[in-house]
N, C-alpha and C positions, 0 to 999 in steps of 0.2 A: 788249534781252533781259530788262530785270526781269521780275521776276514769271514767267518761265516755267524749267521743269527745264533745265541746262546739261548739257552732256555732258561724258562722259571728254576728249574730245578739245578742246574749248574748255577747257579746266582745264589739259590738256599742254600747248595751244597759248599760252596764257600765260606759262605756268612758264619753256616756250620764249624766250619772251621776255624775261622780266625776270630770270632766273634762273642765276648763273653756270656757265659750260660745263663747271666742275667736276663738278655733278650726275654722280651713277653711277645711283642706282636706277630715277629715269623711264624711263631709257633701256629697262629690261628688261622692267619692268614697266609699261607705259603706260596707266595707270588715275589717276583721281584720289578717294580715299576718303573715304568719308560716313560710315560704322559699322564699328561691333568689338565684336564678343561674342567670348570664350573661343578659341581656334583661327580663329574666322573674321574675312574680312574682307566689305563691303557696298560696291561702287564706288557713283557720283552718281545710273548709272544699273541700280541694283539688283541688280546679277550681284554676285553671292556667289563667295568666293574664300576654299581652305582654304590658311593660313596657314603653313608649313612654314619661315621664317623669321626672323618673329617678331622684328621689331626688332635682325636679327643678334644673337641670343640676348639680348636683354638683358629681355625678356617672361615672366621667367620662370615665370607664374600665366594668361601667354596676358592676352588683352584685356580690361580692365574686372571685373576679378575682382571677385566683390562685398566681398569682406573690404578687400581692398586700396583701394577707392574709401572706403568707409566711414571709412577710418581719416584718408582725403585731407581725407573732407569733414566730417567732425569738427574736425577741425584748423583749418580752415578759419571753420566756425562760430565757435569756442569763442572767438576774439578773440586769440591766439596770432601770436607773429610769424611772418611766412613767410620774411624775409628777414635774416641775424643774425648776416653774416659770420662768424669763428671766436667769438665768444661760445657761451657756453653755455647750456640750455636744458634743460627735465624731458625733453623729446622727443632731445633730440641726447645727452645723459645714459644714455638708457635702449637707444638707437640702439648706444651704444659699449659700452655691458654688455653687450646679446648677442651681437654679436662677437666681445667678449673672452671669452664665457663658452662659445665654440665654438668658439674655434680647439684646434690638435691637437700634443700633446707639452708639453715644455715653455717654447712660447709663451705659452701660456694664461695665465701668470702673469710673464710678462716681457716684455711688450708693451706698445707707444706708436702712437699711430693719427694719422696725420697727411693731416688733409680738404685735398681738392686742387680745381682747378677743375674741373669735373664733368664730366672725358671722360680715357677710360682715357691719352690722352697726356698730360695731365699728371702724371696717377699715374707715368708711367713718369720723366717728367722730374726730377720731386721724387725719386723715389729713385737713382734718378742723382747726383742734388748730394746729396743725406743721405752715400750711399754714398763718395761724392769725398772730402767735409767728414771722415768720420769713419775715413778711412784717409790719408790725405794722400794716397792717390795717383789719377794721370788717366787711366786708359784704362779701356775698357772690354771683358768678351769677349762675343759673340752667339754666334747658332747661324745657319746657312743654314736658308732655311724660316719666321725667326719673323718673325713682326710684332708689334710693341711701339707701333704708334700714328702718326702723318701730323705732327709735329711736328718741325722742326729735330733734336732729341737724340733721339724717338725715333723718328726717320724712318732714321738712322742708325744705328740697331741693328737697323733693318729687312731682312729679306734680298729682298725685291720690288724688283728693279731696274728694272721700270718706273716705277715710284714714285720713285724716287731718282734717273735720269739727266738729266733736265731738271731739277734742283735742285742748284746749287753747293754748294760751302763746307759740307757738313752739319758735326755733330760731328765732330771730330777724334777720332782714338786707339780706334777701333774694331776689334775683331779678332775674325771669323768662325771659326766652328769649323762642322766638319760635324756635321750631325744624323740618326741610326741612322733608318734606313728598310728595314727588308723586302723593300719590293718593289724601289722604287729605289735600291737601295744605294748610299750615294756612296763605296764602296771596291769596288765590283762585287761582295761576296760575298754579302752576303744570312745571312738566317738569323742564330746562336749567333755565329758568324766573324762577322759585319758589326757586330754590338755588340760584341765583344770589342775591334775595330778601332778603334772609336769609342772607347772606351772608355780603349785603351791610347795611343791616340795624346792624346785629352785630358791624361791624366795628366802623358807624357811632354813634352806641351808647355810645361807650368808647371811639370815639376820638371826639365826640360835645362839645366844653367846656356849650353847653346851655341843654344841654342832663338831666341832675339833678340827674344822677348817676357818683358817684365816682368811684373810681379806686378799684376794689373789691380786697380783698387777696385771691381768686383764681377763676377759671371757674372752675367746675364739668358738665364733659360729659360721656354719655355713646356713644364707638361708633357703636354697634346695641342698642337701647333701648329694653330693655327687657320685663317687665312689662307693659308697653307702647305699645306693640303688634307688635314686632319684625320689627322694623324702626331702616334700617341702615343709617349711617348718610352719605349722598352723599363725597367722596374724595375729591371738590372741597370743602366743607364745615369743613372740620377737618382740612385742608391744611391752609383756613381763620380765623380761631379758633387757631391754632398754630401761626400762621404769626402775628396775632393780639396782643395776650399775649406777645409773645415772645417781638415784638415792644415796650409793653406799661410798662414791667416786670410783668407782673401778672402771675404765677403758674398755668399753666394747670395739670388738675384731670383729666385723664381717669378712667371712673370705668369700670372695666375688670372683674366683681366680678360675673358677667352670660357669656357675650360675649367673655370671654378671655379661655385660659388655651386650648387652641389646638379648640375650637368651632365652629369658623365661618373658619376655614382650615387653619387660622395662629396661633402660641402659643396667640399674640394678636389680638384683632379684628384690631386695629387704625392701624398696620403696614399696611393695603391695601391702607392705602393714605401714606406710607413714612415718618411719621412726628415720633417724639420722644416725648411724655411729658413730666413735670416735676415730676411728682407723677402717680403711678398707683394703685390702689388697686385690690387685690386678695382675693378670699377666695374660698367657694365655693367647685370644684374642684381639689384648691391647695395642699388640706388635703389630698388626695385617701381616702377617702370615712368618715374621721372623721372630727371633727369641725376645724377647722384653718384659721386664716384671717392676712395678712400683708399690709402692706402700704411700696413700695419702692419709693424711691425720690433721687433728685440730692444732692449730699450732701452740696450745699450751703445752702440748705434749712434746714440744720442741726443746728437750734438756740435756740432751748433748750434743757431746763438743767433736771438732774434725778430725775424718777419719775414723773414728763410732764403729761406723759401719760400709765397708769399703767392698770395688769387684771391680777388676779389671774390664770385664765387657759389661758396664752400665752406661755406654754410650754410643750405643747402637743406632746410628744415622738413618740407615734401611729401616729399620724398626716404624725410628718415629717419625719420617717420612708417611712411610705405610699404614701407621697407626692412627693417623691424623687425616686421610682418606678413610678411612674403616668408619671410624667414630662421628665423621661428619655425616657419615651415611647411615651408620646404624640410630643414631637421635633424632632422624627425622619421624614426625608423628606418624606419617603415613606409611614409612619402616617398619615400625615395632607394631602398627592395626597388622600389617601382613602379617608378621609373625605371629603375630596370636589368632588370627583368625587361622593360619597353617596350622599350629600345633591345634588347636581346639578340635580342628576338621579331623584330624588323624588318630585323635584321640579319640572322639565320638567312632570310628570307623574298628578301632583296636575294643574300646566297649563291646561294640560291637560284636566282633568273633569272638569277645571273651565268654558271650551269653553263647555260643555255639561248640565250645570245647570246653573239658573239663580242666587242661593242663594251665592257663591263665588265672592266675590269684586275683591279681591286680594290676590296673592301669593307671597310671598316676606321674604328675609329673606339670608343669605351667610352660607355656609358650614349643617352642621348639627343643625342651628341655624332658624327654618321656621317658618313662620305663615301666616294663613289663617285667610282672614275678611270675615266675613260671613254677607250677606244683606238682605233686606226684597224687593226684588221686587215690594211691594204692596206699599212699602212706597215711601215720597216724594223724593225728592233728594238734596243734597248736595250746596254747592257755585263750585264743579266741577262740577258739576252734577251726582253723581255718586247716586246710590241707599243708604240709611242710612241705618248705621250699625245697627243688630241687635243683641243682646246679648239674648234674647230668641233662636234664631232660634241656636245660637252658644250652647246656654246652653243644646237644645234638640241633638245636634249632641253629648256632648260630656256624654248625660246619654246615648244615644242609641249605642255609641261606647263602654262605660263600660260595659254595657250588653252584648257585641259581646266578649268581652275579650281583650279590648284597651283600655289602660291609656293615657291619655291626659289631659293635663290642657288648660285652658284657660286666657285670658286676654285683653289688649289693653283697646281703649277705651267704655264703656258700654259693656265692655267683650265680647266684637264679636269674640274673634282673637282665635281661636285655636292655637297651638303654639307645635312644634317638641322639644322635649328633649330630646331625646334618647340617649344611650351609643356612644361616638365612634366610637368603634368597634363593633358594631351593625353587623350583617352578612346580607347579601343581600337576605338568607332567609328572614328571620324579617324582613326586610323593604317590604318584596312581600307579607306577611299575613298583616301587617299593611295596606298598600296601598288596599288590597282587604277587609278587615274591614272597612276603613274611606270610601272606595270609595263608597260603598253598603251603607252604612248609610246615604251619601249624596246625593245618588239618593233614595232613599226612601223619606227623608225629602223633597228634593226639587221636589218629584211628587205631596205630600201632600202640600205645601204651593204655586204650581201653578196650582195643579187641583181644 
């Protein structure tokens, strides 16, 4: 077959082959890619495909930005190392000054940046042991719903048990707490009462001396859950999460590592409730479009010694070139108005057809950060009583969306939730093919599962 154009399918049928059965995304999306401009994608054989996932958020300037390449292939030229382990560098220098000179409260000036190996799980692992090291003590608490990452420690702070029950032995000393939901309340109430619950029963669980939990060395939160099917966490609830640790000394963890980096219309998601943590983790989109993961923290929390916590590629030049483009552009105010006026409009628009079909639970979601839970009308209903989630009916939305030429992933819980990725600067063209793609596939499906 030299010389002649290969197909999608010769591409799968390889990958099939040689390629661990771990693979997630061929399966959904069975194309093999040639091109990427801004929002779109170009398979081997020419079909065009608008992008609505986007490197599971980590694209956050969309494909091939010109600023963002520029600054790759400058770098590149100039005769400059690409490769520099923790050393330092004008470009890794100038990387950690904007960072530091955006973050929010009184971090801004009392912060330590610690480069990880370039995937949001080790960010999460490294501040795990920072957090262990600088409190002496071992446990940790999560939320039901989060996911912190596919690694040993933070596979174990993961609430996806399908992820977790074919892997022994995780991290020990983990303690789940429930996480406020609306629609699915995990106390049945729902509403002002379902935070409240959430809220008091956190409390009471780290200050009951009969409770049979210790004083954890940190909280890890996310404040949209991600993978958990885009659950933001109520403001009253992150404010009691802060208030609480901060009372008791325990290290709050935001993972910012989907929700953060300009997503939900702030640089961070947690700034809509006001509050500061102790640690944040980034990755993700911190890179502009290569691998890059860091963990910032207060620097009291700076109690160990070198070498702690080490990775061979924590000095990724491209990264923070690229990164350092992304974040100048995603902090500017009139950035993040776009993006929240984007997601607000798309949101209002998915309301919308939610009042028009039965298969839609709910929409929900901040900035450019959405997801839709998709239900079975036929089926029974819930402790809200809402219709249960159905991860079929989600699964048929998002082959019949790839077939129209929309990438979308999905997730939450039993993978109801379709879920919005898309680039920032997304044009409000794109969001109009989009929205007439999902819309058309949602009434199609929801005339078949109520006729």
């Amino acid at each position: 077959m030299n010389g002649t154009k290969k197909s999608n399918q010769y591409y799968i049928g390889r990958q099939n082959d040689f390629e661990s059965s771990a693979r997630s995304y061929p399966r959904k999306f069975p194309f093999a890619l040639a091109k990427a401009r801004g929002s779109w994608v170009e398979d081997v054989e020419g079909n065009r495909y608008l992008d609505f996932l986007c490197g599971a958020g980590t694209l956050a300037l969309g494909h091939n930005d010109d600023e963002v390449n520029q600054a790759m292939t400058d770098l590149i030229t100039s005769g400059a190392p690409l490769h520099t382990l923790d050393l330092t560098t004008p470009v890794k220098d100038r990387f950690v000054q904007t960072i530091l000179d955006n973050l929010p409260g009184d971090l801004k000036d009392n912060a330590k940046i610690q480069f990880c190996s370039p995937s949001g799980t080790d960010a999460t692992d490294a501040a795990i042991k920072l957090c262990k090291t600088a409190t002496g003590r071992g446990t940790v608490i999560a939320f039901s719903g989060g996911y912190h990452g596919m690694g040993h420690g933070a596979l174990a702070l993961t609430g996806n048990l399908n992820a977790k029950t074919h892997v022994a032995n995780l991290m020990p000393g983990v303690q789940f707490m429930p996480f406020p939901n609306s629609y699915r309340c995990p106390f049945g109430l729902g509403g002002e009462a379902g935070v409240r619950a959430a809220c008091t029963y956190f409390e009471n669980l780290l200050k009951d001396p009969e409770s049979g939990v210790t004083l954890p060395a940190a909280v890890i939160i996310e404040a949209i859950q991600g993978e958990g099917g885009v659950i933001p966490a109520p403001v009253e609830f992150l404010r009691a999460v802060r208030r609480v640790t901060k009372e008791l000394g325990i290290p709050m963890i935001c993972d910012e590592i989907q929700c953060g980096m300009g997503r939900s219309g702030r640089l961070f998601a947690f700034e809509y409730a006001d509050i500061t943590p102790d640690v944040i983790l980034a990755s993700k989109a911190i890179g502009g479009t290569q691998p890059m993961a860091v963990v910032i923290y207060r620097r009291e929390l700076d109690k160990w010694g070198a070498g702690a916590h080490a990775g061979t590629f924590r000095g990724n030049q491209l990264a923070m070139a690229a990164g350092t483009v992304v974040l100048n552009r995603i902090t500017r105010p009139e950035f993040l108005s776009e993006v929240v006026r984007k997601g607000d409009y798309i949101k209002s628009r998915l309301e919308e057809l939610k009042k028009e079909v039965s298969i839609i639970g709910d929409v929900r979601g901040k900035g450019l950060m959405l997801g839709i839970e998709f239900v079975d009308p036929r089926s029974g209903c819930d402790l809200m009583g809402h219709p249960l989630a159905s991860g079929e009916i989600a699964a048929r939305i998002q082959k019949e969306c790839f077939e129209n030429h929309l990438v979308m992933e999905k997730g939450g819980r039993f993978g109801s939730v379709m879920r919005c990725l898309c680039a920032l600067n997304v044009t409000d063209e794109d969001i109009e093919t989009m929205l007439s793609i999902f819309s058309g596939v949602v009434r199609r499906v929801d005339a078949d599962v109520t006729g």
